[in-house]
C-alpha positions as CSV (number, residue, x, y, z in Angstrom):
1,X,91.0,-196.5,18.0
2,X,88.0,-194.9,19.6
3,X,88.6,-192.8,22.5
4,X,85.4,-191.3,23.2
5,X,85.9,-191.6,27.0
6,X,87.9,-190.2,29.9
7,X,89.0,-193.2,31.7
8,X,88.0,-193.7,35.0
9,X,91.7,-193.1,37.0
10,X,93.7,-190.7,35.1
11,X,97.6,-192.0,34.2
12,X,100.5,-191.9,36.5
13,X,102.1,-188.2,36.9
14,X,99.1,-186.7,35.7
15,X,99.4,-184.9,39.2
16,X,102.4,-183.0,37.8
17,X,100.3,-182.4,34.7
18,X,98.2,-180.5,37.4
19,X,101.1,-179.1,38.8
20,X,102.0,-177.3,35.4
21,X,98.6,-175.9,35.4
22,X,98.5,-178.4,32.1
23,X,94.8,-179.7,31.4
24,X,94.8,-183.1,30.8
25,X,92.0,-184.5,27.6
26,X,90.7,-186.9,25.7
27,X,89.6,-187.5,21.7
28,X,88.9,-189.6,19.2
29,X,91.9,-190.7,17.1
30,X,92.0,-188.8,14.2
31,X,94.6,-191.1,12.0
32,X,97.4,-188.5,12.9
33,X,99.0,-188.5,16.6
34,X,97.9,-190.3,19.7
35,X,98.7,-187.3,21.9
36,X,99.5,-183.5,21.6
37,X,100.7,-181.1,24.0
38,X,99.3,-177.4,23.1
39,X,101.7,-175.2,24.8
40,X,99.4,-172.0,24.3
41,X,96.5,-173.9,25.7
42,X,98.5,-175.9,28.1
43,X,96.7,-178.9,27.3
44,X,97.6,-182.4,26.6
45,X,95.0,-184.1,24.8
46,X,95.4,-188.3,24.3
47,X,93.9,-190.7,21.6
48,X,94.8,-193.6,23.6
49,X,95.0,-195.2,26.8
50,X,99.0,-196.0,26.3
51,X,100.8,-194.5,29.4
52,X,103.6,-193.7,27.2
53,X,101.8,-191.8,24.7
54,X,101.4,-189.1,27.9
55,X,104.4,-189.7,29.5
56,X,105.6,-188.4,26.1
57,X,103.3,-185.7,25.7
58,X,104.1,-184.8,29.6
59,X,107.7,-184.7,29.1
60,X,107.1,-181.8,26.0
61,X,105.0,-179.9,29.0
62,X,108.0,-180.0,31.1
63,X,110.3,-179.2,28.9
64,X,108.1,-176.0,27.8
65,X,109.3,-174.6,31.2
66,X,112.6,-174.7,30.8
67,X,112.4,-174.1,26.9
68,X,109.8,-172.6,24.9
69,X,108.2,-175.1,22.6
70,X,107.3,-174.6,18.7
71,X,103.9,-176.7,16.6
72,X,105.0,-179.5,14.9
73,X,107.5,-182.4,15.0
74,X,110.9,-180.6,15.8
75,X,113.4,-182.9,16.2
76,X,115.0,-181.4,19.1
77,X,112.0,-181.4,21.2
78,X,111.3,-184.9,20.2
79,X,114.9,-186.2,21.0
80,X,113.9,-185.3,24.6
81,X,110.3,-186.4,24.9
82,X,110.8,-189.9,23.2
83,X,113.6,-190.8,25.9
84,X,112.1,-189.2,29.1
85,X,108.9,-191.1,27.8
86,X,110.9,-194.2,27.8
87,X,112.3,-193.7,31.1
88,X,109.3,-193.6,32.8
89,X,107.5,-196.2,31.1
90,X,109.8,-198.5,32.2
91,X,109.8,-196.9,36.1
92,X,106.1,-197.5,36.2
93,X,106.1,-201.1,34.7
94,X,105.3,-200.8,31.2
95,X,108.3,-201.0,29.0
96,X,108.9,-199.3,25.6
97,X,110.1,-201.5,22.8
98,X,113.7,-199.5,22.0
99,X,113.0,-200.1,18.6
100,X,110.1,-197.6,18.3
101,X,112.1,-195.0,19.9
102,X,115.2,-195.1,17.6
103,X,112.5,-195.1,14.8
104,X,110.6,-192.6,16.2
105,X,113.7,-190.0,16.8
């Protein structure tokens, strides 16, 4: 998937990206993730236009507050992302199949 853009309206919440001080980017996909949250950087950076790929990546930027947040795929930060990802997808219309989430987690 190319992502060579910044789409033209940013996703829903991103305003609580802002609120974080959290920069919100774009880059090409690179065959690994579709989204990242740096916690050193603060920055969220998305290979696709999926609004649960940052409501995922948002919800690791959240948690950082409360938690301090380690590189990588650590199971315990994922276990909350994946579900709070979830959750809002389906408040803002655009439902996660549940089978991807058990998978993912």
């Amino acid at each position: 998937m190319d992502m060579d853009f910044v789409p033209t309206e940013l996703p829903p919440l991103s305003e609580v990206a802002d609120a974080l001080g959290v920069t919100v980017s774009y880059a090409p996909f690179r065959g690994h993730a579709y989204g990242s949250f740096n916690p050193q950087a603060r920055i969220i950076t998305l290979a696709s236009p999926d609004v649960s790929v940052f409501f995922h990546e948002l919800a690791h930027a959240v948690h950082h507050t409360i938690q301090p947040l380690v590189g990588g795929q650590v199971p315990t930060q994922e276990i909350v992302a994946e579900p709070a990802a979830a959750a809002l997808a389906a408040l803002y219309g655009d439902p996660m199949p549940i089978g991807m989430q058990l998978q993912y987690v």
